[in-house]
C-alpha positions as a printed NumPy array, in Angstrom:
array([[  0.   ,   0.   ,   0.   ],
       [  1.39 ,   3.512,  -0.907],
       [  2.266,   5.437,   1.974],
       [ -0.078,   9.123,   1.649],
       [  1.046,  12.38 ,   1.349],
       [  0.262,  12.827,   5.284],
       [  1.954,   9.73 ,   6.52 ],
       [  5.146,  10.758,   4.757],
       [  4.919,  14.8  ,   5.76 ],
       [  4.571,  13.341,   9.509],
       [  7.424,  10.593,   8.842],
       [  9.365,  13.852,   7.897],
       [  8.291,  15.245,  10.922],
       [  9.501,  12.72 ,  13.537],
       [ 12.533,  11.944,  11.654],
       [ 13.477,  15.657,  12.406],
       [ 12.606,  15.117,  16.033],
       [ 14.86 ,  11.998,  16.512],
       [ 18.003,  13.607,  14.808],
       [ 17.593,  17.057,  16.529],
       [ 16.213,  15.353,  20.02 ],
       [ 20.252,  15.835,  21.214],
       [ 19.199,  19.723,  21.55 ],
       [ 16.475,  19.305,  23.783],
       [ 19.416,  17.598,  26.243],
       [ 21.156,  20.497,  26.028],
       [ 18.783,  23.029,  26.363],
       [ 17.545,  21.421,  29.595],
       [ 21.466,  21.317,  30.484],
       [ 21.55 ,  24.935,  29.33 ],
       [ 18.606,  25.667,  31.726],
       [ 20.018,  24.326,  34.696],
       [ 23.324,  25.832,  34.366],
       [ 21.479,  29.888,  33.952],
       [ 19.803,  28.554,  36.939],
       [ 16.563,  29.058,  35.033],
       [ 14.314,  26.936,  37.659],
       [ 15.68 ,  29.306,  40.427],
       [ 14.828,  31.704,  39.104],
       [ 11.013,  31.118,  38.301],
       [ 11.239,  29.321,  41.712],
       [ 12.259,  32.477,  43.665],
       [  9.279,  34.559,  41.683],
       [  6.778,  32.221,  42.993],
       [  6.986,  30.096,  40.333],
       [  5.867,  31.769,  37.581],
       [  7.069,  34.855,  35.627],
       [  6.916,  37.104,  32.192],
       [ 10.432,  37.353,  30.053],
       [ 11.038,  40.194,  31.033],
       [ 10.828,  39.579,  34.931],
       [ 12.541,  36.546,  34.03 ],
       [ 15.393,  38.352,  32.686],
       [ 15.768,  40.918,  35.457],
       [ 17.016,  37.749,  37.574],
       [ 19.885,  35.739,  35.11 ],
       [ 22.965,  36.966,  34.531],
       [ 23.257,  37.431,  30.538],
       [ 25.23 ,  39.623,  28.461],
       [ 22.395,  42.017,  26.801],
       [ 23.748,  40.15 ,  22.95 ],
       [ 22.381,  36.912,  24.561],
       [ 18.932,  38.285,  25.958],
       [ 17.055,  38.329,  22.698],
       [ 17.972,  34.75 ,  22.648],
       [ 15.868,  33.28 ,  25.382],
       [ 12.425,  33.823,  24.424],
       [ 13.02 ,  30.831,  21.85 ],
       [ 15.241,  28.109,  24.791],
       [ 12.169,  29.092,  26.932],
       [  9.311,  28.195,  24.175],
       [ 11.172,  25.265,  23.223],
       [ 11.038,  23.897,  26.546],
       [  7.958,  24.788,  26.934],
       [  6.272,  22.856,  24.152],
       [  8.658,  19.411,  25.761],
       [  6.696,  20.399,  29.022],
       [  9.786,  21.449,  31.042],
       [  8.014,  24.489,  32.036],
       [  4.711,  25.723,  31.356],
       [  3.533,  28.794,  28.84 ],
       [  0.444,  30.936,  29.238],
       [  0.147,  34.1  ,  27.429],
       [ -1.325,  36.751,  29.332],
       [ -4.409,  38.862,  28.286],
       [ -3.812,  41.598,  26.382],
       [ -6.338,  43.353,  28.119],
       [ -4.652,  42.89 ,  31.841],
       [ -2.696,  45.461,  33.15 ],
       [  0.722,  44.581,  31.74 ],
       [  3.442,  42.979,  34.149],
       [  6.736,  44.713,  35.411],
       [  8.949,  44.973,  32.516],
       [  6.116,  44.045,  29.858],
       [  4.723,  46.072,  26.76 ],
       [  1.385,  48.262,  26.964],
       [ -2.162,  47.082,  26.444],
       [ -2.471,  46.351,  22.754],
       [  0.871,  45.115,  22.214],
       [  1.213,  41.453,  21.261],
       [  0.766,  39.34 ,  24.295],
       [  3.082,  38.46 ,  26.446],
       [  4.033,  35.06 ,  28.064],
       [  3.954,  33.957,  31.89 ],
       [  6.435,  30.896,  31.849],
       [  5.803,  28.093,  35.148],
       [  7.621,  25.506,  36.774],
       [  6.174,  22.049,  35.64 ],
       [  5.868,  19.336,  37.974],
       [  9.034,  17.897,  35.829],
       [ 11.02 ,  21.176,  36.456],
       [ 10.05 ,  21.729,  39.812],
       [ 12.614,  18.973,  40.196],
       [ 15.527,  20.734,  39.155],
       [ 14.756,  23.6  ,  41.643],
       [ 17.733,  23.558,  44.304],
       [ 17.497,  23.07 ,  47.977],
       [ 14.696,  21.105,  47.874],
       [ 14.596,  17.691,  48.881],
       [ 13.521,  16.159,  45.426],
       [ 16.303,  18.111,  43.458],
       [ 17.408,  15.703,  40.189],
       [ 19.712,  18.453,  38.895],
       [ 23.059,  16.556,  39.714],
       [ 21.41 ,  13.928,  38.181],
       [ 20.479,  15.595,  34.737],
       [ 23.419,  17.192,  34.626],
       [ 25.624,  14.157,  34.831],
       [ 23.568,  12.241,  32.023],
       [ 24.677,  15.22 ,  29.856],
       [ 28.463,  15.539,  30.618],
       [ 30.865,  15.528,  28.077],
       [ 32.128,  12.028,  28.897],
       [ 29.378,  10.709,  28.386],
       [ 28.209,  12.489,  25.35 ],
       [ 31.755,  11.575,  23.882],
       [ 31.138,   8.166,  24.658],
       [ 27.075,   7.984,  22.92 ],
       [ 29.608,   9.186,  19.287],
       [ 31.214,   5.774,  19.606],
       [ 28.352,   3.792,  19.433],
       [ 28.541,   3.47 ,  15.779],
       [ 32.042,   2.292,  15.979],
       [ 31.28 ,   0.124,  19.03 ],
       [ 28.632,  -1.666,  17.051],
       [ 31.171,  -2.701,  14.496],
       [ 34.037,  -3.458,  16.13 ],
       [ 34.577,  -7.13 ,  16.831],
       [ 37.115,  -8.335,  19.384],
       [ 37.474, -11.187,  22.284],
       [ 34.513, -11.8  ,  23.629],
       [ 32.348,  -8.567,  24.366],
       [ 35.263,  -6.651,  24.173],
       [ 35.303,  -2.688,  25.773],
       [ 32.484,  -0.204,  26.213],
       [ 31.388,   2.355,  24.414],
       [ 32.514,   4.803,  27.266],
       [ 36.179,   3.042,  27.594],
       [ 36.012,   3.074,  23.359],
       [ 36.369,   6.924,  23.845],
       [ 38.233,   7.516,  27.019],
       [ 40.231,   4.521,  27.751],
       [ 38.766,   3.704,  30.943],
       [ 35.265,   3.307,  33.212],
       [ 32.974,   5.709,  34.517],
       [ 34.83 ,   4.959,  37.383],
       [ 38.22 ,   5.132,  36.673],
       [ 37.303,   8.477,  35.236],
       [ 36.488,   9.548,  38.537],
       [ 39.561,   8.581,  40.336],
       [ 41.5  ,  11.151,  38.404],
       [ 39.319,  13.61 ,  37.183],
       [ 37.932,  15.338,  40.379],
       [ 35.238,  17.794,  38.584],
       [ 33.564,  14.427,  36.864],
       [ 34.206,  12.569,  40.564],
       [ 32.3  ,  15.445,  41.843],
       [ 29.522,  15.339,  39.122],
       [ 28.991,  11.271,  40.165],
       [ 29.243,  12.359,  43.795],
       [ 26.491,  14.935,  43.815],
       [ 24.106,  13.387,  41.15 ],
       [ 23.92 ,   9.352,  42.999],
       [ 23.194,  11.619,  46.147],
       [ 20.747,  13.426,  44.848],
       [ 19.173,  10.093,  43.677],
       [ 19.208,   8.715,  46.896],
       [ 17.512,  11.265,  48.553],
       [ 15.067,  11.683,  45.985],
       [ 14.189,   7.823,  46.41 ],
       [ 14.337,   7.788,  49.923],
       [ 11.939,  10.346,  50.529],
       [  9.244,   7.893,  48.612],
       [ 10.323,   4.754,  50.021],
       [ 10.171,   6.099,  53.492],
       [  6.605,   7.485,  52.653],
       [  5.662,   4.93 ,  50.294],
       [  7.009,   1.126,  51.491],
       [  7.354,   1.597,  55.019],
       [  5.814,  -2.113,  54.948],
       [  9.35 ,  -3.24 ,  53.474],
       [ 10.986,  -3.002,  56.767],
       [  8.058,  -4.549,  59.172],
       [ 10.013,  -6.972,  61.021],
       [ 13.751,  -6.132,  59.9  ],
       [ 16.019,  -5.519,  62.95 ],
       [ 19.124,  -4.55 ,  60.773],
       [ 19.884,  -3.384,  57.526],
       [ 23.289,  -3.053,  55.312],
       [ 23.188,  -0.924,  52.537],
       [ 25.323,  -2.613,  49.806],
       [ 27.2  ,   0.605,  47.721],
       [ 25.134,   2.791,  49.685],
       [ 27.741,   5.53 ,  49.054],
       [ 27.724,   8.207,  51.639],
       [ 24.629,   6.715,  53.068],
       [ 21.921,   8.82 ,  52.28 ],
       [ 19.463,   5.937,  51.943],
       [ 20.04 ,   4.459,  54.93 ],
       [ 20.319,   7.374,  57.213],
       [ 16.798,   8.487,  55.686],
       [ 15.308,   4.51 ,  56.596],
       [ 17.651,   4.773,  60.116],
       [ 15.331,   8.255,  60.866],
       [ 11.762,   6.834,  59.971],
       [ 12.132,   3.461,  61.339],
       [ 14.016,   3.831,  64.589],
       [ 14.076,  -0.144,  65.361],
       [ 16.129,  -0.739,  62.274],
       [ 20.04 ,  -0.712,  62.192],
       [ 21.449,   0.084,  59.254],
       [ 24.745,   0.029,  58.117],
       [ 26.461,   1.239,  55.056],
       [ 29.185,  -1.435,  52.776],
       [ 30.787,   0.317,  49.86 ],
       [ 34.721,   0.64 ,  48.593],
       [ 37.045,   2.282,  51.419],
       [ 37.454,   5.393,  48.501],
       [ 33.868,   5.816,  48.372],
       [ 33.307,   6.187,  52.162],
       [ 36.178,   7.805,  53.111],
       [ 35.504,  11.22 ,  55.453],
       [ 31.326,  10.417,  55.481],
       [ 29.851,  12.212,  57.904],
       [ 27.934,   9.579,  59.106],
       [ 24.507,   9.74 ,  60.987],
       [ 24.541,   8.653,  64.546],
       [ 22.109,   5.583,  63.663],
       [ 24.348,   4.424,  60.774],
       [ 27.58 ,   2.425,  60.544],
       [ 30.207,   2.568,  57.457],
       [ 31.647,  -0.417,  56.425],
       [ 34.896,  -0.556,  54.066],
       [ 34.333,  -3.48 ,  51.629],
       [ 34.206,  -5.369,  48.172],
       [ 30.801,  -6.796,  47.251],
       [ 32.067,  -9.605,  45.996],
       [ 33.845, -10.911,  48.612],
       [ 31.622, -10.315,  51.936],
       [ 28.287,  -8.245,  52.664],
       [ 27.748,  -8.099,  56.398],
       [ 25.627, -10.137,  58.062],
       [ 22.154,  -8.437,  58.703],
       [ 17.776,  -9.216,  58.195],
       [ 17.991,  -7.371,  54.917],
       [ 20.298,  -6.239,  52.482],
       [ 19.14 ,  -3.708,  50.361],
       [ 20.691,  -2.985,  46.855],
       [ 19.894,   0.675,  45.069],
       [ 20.494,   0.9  ,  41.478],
       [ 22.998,  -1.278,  41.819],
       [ 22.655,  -4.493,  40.156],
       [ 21.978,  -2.792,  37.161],
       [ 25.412,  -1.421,  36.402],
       [ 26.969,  -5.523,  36.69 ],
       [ 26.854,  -8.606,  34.235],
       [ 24.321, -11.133,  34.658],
       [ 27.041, -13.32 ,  36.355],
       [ 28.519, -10.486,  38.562],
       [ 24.96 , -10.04 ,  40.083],
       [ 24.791, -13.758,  40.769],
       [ 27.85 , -13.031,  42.161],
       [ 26.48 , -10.532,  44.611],
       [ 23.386, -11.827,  45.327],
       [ 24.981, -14.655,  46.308],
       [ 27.083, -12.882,  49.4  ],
       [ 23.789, -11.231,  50.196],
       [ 21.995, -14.564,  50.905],
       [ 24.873, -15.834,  52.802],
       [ 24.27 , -12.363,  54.86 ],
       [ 20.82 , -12.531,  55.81 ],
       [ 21.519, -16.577,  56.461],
       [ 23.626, -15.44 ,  58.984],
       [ 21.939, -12.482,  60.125],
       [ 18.554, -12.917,  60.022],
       [ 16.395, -16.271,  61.644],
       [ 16.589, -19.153,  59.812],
       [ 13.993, -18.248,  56.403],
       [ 13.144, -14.82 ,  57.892],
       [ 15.631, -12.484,  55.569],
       [ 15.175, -10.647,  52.462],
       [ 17.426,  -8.527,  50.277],
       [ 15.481,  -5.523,  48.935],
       [ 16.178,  -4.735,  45.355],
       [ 15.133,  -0.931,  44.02 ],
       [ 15.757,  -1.108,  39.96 ],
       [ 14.196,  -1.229,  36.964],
       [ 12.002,  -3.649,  35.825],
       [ 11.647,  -3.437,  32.296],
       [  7.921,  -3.37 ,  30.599],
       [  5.549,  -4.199,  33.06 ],
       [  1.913,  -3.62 ,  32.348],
       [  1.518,  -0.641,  34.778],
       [  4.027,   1.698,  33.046],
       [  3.162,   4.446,  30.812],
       [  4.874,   5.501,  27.398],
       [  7.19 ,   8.012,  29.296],
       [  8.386,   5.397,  32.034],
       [  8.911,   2.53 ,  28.924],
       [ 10.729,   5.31 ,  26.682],
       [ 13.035,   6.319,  30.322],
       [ 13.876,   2.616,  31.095],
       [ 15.173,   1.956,  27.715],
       [ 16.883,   5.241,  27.14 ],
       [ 18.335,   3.7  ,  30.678],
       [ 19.311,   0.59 ,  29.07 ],
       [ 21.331,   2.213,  26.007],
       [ 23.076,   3.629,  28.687],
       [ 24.189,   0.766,  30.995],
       [ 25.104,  -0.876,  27.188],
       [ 27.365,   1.816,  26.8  ],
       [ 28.837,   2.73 ,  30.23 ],
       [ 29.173,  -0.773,  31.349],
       [ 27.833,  -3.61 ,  28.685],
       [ 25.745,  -4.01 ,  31.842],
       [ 21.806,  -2.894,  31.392],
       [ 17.851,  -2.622,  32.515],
       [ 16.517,  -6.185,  32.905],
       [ 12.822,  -7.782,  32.44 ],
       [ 11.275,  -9.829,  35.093],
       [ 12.634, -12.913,  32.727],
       [ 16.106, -11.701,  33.291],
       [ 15.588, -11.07 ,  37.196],
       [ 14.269, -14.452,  37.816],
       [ 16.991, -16.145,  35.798],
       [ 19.499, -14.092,  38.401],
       [ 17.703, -15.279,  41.594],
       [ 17.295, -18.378,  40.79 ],
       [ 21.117, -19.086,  39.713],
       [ 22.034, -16.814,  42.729],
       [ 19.995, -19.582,  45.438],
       [ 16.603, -17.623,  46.062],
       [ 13.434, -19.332,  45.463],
       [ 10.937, -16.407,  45.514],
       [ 10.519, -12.924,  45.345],
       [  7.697, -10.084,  45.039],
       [  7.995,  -6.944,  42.801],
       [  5.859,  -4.171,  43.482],
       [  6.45 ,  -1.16 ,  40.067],
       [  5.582,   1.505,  42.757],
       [  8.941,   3.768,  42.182],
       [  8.265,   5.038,  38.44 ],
       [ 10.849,   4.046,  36.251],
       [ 12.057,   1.504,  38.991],
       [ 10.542,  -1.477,  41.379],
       [ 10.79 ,  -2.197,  45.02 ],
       [ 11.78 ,  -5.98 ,  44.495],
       [ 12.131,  -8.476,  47.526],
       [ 13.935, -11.423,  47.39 ],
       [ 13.457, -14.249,  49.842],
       [ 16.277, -17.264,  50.448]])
């Protein structure tokens, strides 16, 4: 059947959207950086151009220019766009009656989280899924894709720079910073709804080790709201070095694979999702031999937050985030974003023989996993 007139002009259409979708990255990254959300944030959350204006620091050649960031953000729903009536008194700043209308731009509930100082703030977060590393590293993928070598062979991201995400860090102190900030702002983002939203996860845990929990956001937040659970923190001696740690919460300097600390529950956040299939048998492994020890015989659980890829539940958006996720675990790590299919082949192999996933966390799951 020939494909209509229509069908190709909106073919056209999306083919332009795909190519050019790299700008609307960096037009959110450019927002962030002029500290646009502030801004609208500190004039009650709404405000013309002009008022806008009065509050970033641009050169006047520049100003001109932000009418068009602003309405292309706008129609992505990053922030909202009403135009005022023309026959309103006009704002501080704007035109006279009978001029063309103006434009009140608003914080969206998706840019309210890039607002900073508030609990929910995903800033670090954007901002490290747009660093240069990483964009470097998404212009390899066509050479990734074709080069063939022992086994899986390198990254993507070590194609371009010659080492991990992680060795990255080790050296370069403004990226190590950038990791730092934006898996901290994660956890506090997710704590704040697990704490509100699963408190049942933790009926009857005594103790709790947070495996990777970095500087232990996650479990501090669980040590406040559920007094009667001690949590602990395991991640690399580098990592936790000169935490400030919360009264209720111990740091423990340790490798994964070789020894999680005993406890009722071991919880794993976004972490399984950055390791082979046989690396997280690997480490789900040590975690059942820590809640065998640390919990009464049958009685322990390790407590999974990750994706789980396609359930039924998810909308669109969440679907088209946990695969964007999963090109990028592919080219960070040749790790990725698993389906329940994959997740059961992993327990199983690791010595579980149940578990229950509630997709209550957006883009990720609360999964628990019994011995």
């Amino acid at each position: 059947m020939a494909t209509s007139r229509a069908e190709l002009l909106q073919a056209e259409a999306e083919l332009v959207r795909h190519s050019l979708g790299y700008l609307k990255s960096m037009a959110l990254h450019s927002a962030v950086k002029l500290g646009i959300p502030d801004a609208l944030h500190r004039c009650g959350g709404a405000a013309s151009l002009p008022d806008l204006l009065s509050t970033l620091a641009l050169p006047c050649s520049k100003r001109p220019y932000l009418s068009r960031l602003m309405k292309m953000l706008a129609v992505e729903g990053i922030f909202t766009a009403v135009a005022v009536d023309v026959d309103a008194p006009p704002a501080a700043g704007e035109g006279a009656a009978g001029t063309a209308p103006s434009v009140r731009y608003g914080l969206s509930p998706v840019s309210r989280l890039l607002v900073s100082g508030s609990g929910a703030c995903l800033s670090p977060c954007m901002l490290m899924g747009t660093s240069p590393l990483f964009l470097e590293a998404s212009l390899r993928l066509p050479q990734w894709f074709q080069r063939d070598g022992d086994g899986e062979g390198e990254p993507a991201f070590a194609m371009a720079h010659g080492e991990s995400p992680y060795g990255a860090a080790g050296h370069d102190m403004e990226f190590n910073a950038l990791v730092n900030e934006a898996m901290g702002s994660d956890s506090q983002f997710m704590a704040e709804l697990v704490v509100r939203e699963c408190g049942e996860v933790f009926t009857g845990v005594t103790s709790l080790v947070d495996v990777g929990g970095g500087n232990g956001t996650m479990a501090t937040a669980i040590a406040k709201a559920f007094p009667h659970v001690r949590c602990s923190v395991l991640d690399l001696p580098h990592v936790i070095q000169g935490v400030s740690a919360h009264e209720s919460v111990e740091f423990a300097a340790g490798d994964m694979m070789e020894y999680v600390p005993p406890a009722d529950a071991v919880l794993l956040k976004c972490v399984l999702h950055n390791w082979s299939d046989e690396d997280c048998v690997k480490i789900l492994t040590k975690c059942r031999e820590a809640i065998a020890q640390g919990a009464k015989a049958g009685a322990g659980k390790v407590v999974i937050i990750d994706a789980v890829v396609g359930s039924p539940t998810h909308s669109q958006q969440v679907l088209e985030a946990q695969v964007l996720m999963d090109m990028q675990m592919m080219m960070l790590f040749m790790s990725k974003e698993r389906e329940e299919l994959n997740w059961q082949k992993i327990f199983m192999e690791a010595g579980f023989s149940h578990y229950k996933i509630q997709p209550i966390l957006g883009m990720r799951s609360i999964i628990e996993l019994y011995p």
